[in-house]
DSSP file (Angstrom, degrees, kcal/mol; ACC not computed):
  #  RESIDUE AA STRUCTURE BP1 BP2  ACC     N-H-->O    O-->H-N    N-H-->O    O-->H-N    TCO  KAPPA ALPHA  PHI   PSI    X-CA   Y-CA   Z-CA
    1    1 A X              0   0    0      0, 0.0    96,-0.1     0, 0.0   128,-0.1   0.000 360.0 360.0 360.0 132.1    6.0   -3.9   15.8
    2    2 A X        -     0   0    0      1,-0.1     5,-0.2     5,-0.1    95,-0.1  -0.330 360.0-122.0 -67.8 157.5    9.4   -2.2   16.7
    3    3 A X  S    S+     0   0    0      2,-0.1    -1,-0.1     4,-0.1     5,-0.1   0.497  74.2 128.8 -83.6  -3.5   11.3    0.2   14.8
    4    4 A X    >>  -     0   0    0      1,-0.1     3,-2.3     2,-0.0     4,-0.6  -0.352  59.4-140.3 -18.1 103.6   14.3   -2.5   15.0
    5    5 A X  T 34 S+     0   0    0      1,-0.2    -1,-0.1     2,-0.2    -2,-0.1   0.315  95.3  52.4 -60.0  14.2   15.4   -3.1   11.7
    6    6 A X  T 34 S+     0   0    0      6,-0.0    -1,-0.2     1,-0.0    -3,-0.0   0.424 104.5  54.0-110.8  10.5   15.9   -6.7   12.1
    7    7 A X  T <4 S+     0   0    0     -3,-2.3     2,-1.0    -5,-0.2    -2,-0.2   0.329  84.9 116.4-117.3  10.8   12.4   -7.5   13.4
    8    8 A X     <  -     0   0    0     -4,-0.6     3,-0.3     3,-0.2     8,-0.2  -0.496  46.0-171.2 -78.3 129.9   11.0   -5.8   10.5
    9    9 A X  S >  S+     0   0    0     -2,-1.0     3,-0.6     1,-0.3     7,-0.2   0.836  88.5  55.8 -54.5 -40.3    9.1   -7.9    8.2
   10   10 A X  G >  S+     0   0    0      1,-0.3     3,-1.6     2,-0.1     2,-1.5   0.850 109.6  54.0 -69.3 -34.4    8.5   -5.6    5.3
   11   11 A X  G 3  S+     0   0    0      1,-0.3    -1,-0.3    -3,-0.3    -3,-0.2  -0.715  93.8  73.1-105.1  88.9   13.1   -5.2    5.2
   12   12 A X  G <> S-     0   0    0     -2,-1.5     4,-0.7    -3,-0.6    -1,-0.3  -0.530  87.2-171.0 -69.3  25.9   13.3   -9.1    5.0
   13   13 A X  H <>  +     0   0    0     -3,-1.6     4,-0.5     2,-0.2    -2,-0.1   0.119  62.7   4.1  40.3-124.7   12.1   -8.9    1.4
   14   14 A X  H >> S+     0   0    0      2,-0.2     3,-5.1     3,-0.1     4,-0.8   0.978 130.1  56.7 -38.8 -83.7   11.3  -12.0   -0.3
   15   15 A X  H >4 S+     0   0    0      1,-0.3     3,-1.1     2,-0.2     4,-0.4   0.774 114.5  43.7 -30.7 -90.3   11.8  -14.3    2.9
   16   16 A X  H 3X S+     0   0    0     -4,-0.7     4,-0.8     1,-0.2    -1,-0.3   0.496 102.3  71.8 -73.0  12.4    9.0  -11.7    4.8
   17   17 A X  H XX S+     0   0    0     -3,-5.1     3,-2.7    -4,-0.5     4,-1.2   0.979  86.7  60.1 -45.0 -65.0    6.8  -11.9    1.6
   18   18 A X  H << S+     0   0    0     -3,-1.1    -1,-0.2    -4,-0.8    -2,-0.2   0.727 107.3  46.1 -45.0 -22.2    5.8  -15.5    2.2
   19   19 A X  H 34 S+     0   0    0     -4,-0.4    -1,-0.3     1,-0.1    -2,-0.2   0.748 113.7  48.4 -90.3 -38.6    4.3  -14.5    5.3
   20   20 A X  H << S-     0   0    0     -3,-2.7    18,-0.2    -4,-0.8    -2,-0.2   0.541 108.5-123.0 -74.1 -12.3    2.4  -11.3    3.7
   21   21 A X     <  +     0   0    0     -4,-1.2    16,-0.9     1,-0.3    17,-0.7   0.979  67.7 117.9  64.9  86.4    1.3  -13.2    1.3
   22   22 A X  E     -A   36   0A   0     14,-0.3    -1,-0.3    15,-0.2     2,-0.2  -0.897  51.4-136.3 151.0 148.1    2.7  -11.4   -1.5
   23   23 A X  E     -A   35   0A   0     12,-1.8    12,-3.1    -2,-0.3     2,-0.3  -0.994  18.9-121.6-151.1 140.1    4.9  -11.7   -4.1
   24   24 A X  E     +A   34   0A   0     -2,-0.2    10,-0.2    10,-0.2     3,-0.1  -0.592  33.8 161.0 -88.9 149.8    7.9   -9.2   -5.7
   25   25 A X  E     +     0   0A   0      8,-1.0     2,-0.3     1,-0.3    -1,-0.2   0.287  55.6  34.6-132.5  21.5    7.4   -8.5   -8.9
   26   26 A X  E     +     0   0A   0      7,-0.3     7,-0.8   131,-0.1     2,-0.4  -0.862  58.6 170.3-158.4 112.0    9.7   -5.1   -9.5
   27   27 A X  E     +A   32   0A   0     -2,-0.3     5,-0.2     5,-0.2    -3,-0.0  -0.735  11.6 154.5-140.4 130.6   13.2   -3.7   -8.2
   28   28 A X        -     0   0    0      3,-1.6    -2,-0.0    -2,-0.4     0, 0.0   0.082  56.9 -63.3-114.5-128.0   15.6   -1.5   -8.4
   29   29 A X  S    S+     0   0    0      1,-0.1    -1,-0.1    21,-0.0    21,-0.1   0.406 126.1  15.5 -87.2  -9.2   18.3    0.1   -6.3
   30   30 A X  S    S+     0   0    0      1,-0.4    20,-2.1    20,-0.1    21,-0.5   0.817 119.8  38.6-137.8 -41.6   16.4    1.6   -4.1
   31   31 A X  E     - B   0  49A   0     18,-0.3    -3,-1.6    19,-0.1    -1,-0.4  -0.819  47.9-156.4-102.1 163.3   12.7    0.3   -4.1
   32   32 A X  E     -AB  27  48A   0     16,-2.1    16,-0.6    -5,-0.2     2,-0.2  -0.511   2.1-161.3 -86.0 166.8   10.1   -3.0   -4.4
   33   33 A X  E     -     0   0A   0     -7,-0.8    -8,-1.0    -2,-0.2    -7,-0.3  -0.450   8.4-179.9-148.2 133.1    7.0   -3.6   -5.2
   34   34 A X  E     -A   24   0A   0    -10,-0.2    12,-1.2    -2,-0.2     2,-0.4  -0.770  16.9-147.9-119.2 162.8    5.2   -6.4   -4.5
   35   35 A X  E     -AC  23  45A   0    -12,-3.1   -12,-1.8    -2,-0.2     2,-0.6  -0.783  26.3-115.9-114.4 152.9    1.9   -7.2   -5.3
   36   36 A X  E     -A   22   0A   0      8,-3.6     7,-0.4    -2,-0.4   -14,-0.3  -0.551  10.8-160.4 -91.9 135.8   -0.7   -9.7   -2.7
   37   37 A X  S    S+     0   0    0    -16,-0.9     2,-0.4    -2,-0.6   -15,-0.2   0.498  82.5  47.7 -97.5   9.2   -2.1  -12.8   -3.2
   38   38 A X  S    S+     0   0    0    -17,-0.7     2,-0.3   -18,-0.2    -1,-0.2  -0.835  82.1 111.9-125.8 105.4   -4.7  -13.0   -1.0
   39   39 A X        -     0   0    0    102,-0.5   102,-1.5    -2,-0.4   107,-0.1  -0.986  64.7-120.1-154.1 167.5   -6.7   -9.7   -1.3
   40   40 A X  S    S+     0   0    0     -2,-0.3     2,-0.2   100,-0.3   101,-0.1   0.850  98.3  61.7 -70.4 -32.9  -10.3   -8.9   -2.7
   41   41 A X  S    S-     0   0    0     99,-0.1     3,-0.4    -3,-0.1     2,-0.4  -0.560  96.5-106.4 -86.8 140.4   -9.2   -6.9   -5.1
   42   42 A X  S    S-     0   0    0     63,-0.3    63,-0.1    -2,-0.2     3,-0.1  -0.799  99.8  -1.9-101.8 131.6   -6.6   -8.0   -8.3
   43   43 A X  S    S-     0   0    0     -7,-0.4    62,-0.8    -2,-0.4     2,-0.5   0.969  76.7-175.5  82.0  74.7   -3.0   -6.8   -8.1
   44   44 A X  E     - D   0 104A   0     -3,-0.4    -8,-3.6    -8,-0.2    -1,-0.3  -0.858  33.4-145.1 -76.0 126.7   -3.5   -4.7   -4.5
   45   45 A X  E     -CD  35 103A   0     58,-2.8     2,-0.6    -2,-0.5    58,-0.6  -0.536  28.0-152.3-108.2 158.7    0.1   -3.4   -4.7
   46   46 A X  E     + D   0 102A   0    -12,-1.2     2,-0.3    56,-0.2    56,-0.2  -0.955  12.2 177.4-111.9 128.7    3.3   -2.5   -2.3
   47   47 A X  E     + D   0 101A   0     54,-1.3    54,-3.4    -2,-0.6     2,-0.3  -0.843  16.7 157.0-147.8 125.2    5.8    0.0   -3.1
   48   48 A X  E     -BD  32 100A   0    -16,-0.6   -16,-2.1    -2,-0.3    52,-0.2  -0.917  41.3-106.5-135.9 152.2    8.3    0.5   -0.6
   49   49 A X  E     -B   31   0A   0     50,-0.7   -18,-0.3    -2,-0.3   -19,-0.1  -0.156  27.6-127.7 -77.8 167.4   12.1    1.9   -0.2
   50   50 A X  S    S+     0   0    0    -20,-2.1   -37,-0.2     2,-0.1   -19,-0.1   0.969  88.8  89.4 -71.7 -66.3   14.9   -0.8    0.4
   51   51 A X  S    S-     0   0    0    -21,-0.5     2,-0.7     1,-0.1    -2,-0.3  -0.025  92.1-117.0 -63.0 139.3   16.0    1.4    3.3
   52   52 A X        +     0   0    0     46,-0.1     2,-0.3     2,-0.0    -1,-0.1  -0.769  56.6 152.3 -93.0 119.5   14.4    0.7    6.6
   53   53 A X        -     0   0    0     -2,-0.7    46,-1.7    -4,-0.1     3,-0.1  -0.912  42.0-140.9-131.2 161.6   12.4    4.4    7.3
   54   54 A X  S    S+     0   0    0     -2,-0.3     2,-0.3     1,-0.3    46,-0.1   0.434  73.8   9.3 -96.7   2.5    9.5    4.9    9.2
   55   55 A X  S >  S-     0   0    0     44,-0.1     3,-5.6     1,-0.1     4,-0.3  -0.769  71.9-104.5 178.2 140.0    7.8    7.4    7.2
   56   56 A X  G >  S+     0   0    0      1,-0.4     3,-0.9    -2,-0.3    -1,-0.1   0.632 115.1  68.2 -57.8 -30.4    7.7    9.2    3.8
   57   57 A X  G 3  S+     0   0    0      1,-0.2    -1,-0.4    -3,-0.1     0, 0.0   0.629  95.5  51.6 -58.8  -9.9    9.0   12.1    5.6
   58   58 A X  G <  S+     0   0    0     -3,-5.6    -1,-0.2     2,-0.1    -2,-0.2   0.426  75.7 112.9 -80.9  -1.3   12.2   10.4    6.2
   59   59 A X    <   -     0   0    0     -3,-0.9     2,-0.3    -4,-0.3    -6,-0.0  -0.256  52.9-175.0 -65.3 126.0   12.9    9.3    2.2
   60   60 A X    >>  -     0   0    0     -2,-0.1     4,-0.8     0, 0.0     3,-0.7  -0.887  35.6 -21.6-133.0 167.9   16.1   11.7    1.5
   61   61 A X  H 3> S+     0   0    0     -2,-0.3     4,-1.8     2,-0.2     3,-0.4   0.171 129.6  10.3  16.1-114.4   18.1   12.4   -1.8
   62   62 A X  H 3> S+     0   0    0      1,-0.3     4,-2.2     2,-0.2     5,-0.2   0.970 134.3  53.3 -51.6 -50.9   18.0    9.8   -4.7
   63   63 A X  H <> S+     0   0    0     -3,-0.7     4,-0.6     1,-0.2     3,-0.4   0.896 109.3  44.4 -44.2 -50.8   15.3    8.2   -2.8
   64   64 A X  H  < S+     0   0    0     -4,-0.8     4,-0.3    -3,-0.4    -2,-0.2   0.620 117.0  50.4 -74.3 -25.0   13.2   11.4   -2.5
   65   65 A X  H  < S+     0   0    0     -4,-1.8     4,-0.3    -5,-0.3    -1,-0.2   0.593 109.4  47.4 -84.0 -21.3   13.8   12.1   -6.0
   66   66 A X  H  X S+     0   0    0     -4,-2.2     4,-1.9    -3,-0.4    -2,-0.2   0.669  91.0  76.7-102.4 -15.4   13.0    9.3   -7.3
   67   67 A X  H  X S+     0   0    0     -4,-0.6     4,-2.5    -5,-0.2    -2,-0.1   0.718  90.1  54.6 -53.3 -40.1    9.6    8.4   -5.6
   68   68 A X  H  4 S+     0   0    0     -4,-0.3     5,-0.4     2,-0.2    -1,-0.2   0.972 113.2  48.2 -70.9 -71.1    7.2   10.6   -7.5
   69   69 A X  H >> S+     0   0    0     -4,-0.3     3,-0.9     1,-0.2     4,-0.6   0.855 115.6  43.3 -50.2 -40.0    8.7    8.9  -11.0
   70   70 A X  H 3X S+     0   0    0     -4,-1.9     4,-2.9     1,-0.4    -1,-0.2   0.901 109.7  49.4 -78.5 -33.0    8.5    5.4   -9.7
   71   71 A X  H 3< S+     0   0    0     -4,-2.5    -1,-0.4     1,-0.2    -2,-0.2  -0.021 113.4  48.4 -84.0  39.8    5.0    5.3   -8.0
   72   72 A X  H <> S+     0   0    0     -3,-0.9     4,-0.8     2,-0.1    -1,-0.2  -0.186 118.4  48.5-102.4 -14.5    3.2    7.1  -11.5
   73   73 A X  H  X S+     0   0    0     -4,-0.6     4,-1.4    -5,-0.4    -2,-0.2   0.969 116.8  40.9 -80.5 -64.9    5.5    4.0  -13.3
   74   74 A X  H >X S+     0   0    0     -4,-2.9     4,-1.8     1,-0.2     3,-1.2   0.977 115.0  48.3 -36.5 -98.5    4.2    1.6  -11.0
   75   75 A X  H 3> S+     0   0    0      1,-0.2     4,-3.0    -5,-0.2     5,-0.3   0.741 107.3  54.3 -16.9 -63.5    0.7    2.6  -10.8
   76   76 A X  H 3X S+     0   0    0     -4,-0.8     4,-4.3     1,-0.2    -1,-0.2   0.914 110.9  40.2 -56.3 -41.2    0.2    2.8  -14.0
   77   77 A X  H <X S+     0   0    0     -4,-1.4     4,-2.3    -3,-1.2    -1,-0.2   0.924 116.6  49.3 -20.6 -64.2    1.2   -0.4  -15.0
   78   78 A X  H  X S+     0   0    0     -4,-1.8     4,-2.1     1,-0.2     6,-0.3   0.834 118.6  50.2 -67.3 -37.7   -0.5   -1.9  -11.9
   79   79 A X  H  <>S+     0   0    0     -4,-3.0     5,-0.5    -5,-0.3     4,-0.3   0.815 117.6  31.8 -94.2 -44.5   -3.6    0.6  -13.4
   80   80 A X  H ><5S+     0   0    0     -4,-4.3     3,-1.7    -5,-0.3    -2,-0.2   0.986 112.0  66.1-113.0 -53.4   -3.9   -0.4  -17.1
   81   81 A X  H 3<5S+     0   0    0     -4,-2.3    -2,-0.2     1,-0.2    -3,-0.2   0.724 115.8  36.3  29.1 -84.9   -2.6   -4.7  -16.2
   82   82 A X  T 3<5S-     0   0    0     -4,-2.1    -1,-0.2   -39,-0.1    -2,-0.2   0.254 113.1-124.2-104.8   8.8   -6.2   -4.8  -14.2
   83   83 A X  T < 5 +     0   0    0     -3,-1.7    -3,-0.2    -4,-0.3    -4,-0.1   0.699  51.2 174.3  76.4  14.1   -7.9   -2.7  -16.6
   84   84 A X      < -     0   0    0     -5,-0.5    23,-0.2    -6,-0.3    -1,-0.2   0.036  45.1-133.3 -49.9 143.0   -8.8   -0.3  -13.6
   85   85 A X  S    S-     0   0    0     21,-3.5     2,-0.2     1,-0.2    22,-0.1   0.897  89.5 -30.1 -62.1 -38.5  -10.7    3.3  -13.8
   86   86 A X        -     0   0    0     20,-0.5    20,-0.3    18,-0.1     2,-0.2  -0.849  60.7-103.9-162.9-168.8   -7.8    4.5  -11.3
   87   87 A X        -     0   0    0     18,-0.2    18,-0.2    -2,-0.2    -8,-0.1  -0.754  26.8-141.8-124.6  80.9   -5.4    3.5   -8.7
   88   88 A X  E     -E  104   0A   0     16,-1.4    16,-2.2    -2,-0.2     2,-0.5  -0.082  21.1-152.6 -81.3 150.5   -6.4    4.7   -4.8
   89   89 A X  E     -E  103   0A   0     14,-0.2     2,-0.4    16,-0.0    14,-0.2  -0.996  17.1-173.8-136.9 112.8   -2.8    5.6   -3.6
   90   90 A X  E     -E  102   0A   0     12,-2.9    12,-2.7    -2,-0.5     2,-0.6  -0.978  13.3-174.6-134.9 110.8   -3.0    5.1    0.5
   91   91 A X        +     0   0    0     -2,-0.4    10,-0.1    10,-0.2     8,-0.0  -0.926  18.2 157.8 -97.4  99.3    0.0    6.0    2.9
   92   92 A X        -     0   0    0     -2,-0.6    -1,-0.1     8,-0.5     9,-0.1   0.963  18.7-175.1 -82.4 -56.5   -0.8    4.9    6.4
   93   93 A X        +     0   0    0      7,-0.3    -1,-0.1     5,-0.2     6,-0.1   0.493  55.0  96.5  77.9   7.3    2.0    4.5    8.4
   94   94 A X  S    S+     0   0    0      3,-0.0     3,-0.2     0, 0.0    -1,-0.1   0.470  84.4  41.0 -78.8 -26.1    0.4    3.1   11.7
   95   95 A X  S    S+     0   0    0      1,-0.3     2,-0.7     3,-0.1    36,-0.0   0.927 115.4  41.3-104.0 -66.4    0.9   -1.0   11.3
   96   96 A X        -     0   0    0      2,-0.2     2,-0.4     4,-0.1    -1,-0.3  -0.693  69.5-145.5-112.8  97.7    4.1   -1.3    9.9
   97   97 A X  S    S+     0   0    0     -2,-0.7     2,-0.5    -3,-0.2    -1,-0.1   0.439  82.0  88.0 -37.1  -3.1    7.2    0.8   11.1
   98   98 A X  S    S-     0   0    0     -2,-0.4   -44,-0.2   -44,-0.1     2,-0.2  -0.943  85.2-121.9-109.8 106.7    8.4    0.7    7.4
   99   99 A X        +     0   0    0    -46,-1.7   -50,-0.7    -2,-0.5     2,-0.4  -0.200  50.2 146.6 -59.7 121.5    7.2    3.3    5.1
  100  100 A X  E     -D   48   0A   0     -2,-0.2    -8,-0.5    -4,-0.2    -7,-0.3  -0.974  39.4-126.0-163.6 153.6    5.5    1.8    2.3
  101  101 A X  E     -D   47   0A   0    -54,-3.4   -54,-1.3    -2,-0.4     2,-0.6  -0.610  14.4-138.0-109.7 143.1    2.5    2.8    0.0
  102  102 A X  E     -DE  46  90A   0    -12,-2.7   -12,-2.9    -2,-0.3     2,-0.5  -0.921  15.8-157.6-111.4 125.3   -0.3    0.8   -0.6
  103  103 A X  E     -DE  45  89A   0     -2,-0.6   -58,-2.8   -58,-0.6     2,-0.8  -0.869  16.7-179.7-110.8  99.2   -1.4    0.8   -4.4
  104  104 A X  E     -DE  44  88A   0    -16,-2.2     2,-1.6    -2,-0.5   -16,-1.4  -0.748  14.5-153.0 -96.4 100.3   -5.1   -0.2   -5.0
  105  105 A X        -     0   0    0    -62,-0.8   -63,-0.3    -2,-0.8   -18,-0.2  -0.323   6.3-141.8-126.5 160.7   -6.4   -0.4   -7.7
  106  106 A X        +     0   0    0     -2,-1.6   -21,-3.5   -20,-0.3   -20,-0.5  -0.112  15.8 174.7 -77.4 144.3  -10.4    0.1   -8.6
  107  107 A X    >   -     0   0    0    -23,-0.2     3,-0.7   -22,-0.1     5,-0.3  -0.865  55.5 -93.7-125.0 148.1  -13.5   -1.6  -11.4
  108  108 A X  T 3  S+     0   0    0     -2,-0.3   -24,-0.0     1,-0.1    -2,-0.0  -0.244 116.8  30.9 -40.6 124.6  -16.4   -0.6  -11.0
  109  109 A X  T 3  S+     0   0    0      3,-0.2    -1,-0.1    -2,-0.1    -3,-0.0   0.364  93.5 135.6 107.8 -35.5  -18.4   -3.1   -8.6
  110  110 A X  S <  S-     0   0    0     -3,-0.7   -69,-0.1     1,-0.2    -4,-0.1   0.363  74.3 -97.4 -39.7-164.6  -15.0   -4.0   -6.5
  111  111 A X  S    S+     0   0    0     27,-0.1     7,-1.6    28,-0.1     2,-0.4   0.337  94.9  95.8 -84.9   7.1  -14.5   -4.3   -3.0
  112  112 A X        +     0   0    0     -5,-0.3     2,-0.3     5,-0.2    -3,-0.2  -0.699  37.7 152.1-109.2 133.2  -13.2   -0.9   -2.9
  113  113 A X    >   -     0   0    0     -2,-0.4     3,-1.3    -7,-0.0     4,-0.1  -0.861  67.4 -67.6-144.0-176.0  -14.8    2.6   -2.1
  114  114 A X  T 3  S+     0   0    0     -2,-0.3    -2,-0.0     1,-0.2     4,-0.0   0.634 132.0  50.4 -55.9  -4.2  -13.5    6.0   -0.7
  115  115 A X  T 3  S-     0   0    0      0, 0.0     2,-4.8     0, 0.0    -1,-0.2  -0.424 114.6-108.4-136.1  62.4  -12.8    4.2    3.1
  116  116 A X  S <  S+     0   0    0     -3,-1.3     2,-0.6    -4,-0.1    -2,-0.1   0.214  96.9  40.1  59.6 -35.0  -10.6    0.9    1.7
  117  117 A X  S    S-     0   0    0     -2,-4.8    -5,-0.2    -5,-0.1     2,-0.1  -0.974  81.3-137.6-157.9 132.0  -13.0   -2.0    2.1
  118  118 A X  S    S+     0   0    0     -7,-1.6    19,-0.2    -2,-0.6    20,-0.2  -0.171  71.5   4.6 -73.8 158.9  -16.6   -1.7    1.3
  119  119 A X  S    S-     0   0    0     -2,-0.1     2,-0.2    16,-0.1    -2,-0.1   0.121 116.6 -20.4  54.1-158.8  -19.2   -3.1    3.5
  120  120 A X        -     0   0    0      1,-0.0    16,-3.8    15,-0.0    17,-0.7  -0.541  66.5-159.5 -89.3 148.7  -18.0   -5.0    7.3
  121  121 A X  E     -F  135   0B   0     14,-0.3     2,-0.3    -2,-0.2    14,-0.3  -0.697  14.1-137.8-130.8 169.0  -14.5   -6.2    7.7
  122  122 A X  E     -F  134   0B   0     12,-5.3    12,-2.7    -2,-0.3     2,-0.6  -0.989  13.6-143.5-135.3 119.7  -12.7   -8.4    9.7
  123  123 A X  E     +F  133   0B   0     -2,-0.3     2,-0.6    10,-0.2    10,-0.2  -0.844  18.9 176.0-109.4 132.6   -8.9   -7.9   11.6
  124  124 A X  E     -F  132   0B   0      8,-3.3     8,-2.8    -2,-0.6     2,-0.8  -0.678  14.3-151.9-109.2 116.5   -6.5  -10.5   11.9
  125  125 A X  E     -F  131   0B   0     -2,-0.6     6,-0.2     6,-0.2    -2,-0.0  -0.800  11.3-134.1-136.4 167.4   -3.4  -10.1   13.1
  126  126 A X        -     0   0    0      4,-1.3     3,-0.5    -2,-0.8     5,-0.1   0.199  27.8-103.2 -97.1 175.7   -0.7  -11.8   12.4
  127  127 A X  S    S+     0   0    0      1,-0.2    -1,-0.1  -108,-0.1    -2,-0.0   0.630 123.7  53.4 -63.8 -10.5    2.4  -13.6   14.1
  128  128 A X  S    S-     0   0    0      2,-0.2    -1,-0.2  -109,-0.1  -119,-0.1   0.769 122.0-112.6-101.8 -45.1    4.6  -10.4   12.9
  129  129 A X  S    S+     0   0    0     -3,-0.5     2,-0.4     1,-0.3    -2,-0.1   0.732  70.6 140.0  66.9  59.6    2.0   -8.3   14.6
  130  130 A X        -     0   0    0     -6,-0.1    -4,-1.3   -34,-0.1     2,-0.4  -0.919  51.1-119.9-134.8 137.8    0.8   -6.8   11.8
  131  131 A X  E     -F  125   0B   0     -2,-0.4     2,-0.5    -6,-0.2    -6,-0.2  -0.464  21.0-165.5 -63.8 108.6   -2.7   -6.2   11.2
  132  132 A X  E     -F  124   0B   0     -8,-2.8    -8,-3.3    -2,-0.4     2,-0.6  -0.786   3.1-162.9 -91.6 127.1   -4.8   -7.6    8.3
  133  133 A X  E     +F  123   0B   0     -2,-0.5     2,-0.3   -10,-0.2   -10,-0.2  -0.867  12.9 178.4 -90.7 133.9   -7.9   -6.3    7.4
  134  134 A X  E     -F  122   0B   0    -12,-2.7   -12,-5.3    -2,-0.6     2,-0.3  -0.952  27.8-116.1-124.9 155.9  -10.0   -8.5    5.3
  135  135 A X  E     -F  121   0B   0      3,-0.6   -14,-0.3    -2,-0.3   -16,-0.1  -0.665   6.8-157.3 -81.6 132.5  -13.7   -7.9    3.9
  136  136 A X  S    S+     0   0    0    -16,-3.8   -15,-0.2    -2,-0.3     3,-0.2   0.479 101.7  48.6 -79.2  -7.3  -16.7  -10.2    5.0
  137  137 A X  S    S+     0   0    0    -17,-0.7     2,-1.0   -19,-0.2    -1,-0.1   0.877 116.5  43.2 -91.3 -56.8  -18.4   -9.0    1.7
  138  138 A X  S    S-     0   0    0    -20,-0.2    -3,-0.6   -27,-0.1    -1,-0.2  -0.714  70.6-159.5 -87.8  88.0  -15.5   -9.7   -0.3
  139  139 A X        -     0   0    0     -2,-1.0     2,-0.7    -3,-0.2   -28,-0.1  -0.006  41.4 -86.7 -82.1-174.6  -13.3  -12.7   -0.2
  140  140 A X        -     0   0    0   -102,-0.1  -100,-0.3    -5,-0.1    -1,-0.1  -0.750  48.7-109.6 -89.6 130.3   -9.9  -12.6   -1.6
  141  141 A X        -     0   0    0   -102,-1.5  -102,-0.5    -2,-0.7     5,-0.2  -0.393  50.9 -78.8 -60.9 131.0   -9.8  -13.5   -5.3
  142  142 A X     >  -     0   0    0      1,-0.2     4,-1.2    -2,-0.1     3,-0.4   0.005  44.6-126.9 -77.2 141.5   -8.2  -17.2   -6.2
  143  143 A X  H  > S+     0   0    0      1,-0.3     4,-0.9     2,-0.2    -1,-0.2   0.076 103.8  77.4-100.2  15.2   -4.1  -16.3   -5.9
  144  144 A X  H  > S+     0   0    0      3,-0.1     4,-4.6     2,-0.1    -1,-0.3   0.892 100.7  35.2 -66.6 -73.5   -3.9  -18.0   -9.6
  145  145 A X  H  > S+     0   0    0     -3,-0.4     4,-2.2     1,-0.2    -2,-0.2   0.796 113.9  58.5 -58.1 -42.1   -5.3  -14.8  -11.1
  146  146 A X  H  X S+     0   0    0     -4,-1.2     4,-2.9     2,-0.2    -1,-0.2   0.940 112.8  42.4 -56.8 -53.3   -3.3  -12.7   -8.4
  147  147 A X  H  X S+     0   0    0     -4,-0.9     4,-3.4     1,-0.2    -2,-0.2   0.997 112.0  54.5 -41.3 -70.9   -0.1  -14.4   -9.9
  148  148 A X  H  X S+     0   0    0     -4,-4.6     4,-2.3     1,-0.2    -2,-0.2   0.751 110.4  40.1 -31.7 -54.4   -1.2  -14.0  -13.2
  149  149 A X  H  X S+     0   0    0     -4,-2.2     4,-1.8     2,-0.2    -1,-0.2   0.898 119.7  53.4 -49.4 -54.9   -1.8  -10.3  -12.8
  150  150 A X  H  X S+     0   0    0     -4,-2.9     4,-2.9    -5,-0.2    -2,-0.2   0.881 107.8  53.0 -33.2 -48.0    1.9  -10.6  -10.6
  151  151 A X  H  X S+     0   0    0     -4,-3.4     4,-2.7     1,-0.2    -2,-0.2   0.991 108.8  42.8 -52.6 -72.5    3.3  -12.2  -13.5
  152  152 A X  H  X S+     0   0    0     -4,-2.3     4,-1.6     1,-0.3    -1,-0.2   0.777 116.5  47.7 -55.1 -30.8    2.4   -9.6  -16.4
  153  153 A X  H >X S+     0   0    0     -4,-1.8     4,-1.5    -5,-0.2     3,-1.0   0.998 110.1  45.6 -65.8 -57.3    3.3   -6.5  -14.4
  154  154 A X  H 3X S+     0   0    0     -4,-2.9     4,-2.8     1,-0.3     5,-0.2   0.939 112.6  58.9 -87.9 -28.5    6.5   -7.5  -13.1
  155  155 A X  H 3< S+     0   0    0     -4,-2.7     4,-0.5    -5,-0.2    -1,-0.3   0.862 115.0  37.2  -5.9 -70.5    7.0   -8.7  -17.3
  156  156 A X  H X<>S+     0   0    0     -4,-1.6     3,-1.6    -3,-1.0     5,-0.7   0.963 115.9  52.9 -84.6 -63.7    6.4   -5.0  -18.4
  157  157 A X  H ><5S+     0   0    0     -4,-1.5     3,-1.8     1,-0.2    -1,-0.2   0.805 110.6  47.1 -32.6 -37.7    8.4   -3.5  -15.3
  158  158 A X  T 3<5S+     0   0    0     -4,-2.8    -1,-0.2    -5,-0.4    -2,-0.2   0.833 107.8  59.4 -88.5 -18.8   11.7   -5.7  -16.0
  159  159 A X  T < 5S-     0   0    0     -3,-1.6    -1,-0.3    -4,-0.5    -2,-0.2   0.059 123.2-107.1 -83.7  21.8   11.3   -4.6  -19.4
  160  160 A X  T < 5       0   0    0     -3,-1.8    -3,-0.2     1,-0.1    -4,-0.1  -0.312 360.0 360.0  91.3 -37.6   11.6   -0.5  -18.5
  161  161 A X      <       0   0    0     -5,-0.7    -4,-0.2   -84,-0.0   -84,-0.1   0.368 360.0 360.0 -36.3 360.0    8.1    0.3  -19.0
C-alpha cells in the first residue's frame, strides 16, 4: 500500500471499516478504535491516531502524550468486556502504512499464543492490498457476538470509562 494519504484505508475511517470488517466503537480528537468482526478471537481490537503516520515513532505532542493513557483505557475495557487473562499488545507496522496497534485480547484455550495465531494459518489479501491472516484451526467467531462485545465497549468508552 502507499504512504499516500488518500489511498489509505485505515484514514478513510468508517467508509474503510466496511472493508476491514470492523466496526468503530471509541473516538476522540485524536484517536479510534475499532474492534473486528470477523476474527477468531472476541473483540480483536484497533487503536490508531486520526493523523495519517507511518509509525509510532512519528506520534508527536498531544498525540504522544496521550497514547500511553488511552491504550491502558482501551485495553482494559477491551480486557475485562471479554473476560480475558490479559490483552497481547502487537505493533507491526509492515501491512499497513498507518501506524496502528493491534489489541488482542487472550482466554485460556483461544486461538491465541506468544506468535499471534496458534496452529496453521492462511493469507488473504485483500483488494486494498492488505494482508489478512486467518487461522485454519480457528474460524472467526459469529459477528453477532463480535457486535455484541462492539456494542458494550464502545457503551462504557462513550461513557468516560
Amino acid at each position: 500500500m502507499s504512504d499516500n494519504r488518500s489511498e489509505c484505508i485505515i484514514c478513510r475511517g468508517v467508509a474503510g471499516d466496511l472493508e476491514l470488517q470492523r466496526v468503530q466503537v471509541w473516538e476522540d480528537s485524536l484517536w479510534r478504535l475499532t474492534v473486528s468482526l470477523d476474527a477468531e478471537i472476541l473483540a480483536f481490537s484497533y487503536l490508531e491516531p486520526k493523523r495519517h503516520i507511518p509509525h509510532v515513532t512519528d506520534l508527536d505532542g498531544e498525540e504522544a502524550h496521550r497514547f500511553g493513557e488511552v491504550l491502558a483505557r482501551v485495553s482494559r475495557v477491551i480486557q475485562e468486556e471479554t473476560e480475558a487473562e490479559l490483552v497481547y499488545v502487537y505493533i507491526f507496522g509492515g501491512g499497513v502504512s498507518h501506524f496502528h496497534v493491534h489489541l488482542a485480547p487472550h482466554r485460556a484455550g483461544d486461538g491465541l499464543n506468544t506468535q499471534i495465531i496458534r496452529g496453521d494459518f492462511v493469507e488473504e489479501k485483500l483488494d486494498s492490498g492488505v494482508v489478512r491472516y486467518a487461522s485454519k484451526e480457528f474460524p472467526p467467531l459469529p459477528q453477532e457476538q463480535q457486535q455484541a462485545v462492539a456494542d458494550r465497549i464502545q457503551q462504557r468508552l462513550m461513557a468516560g470509562e
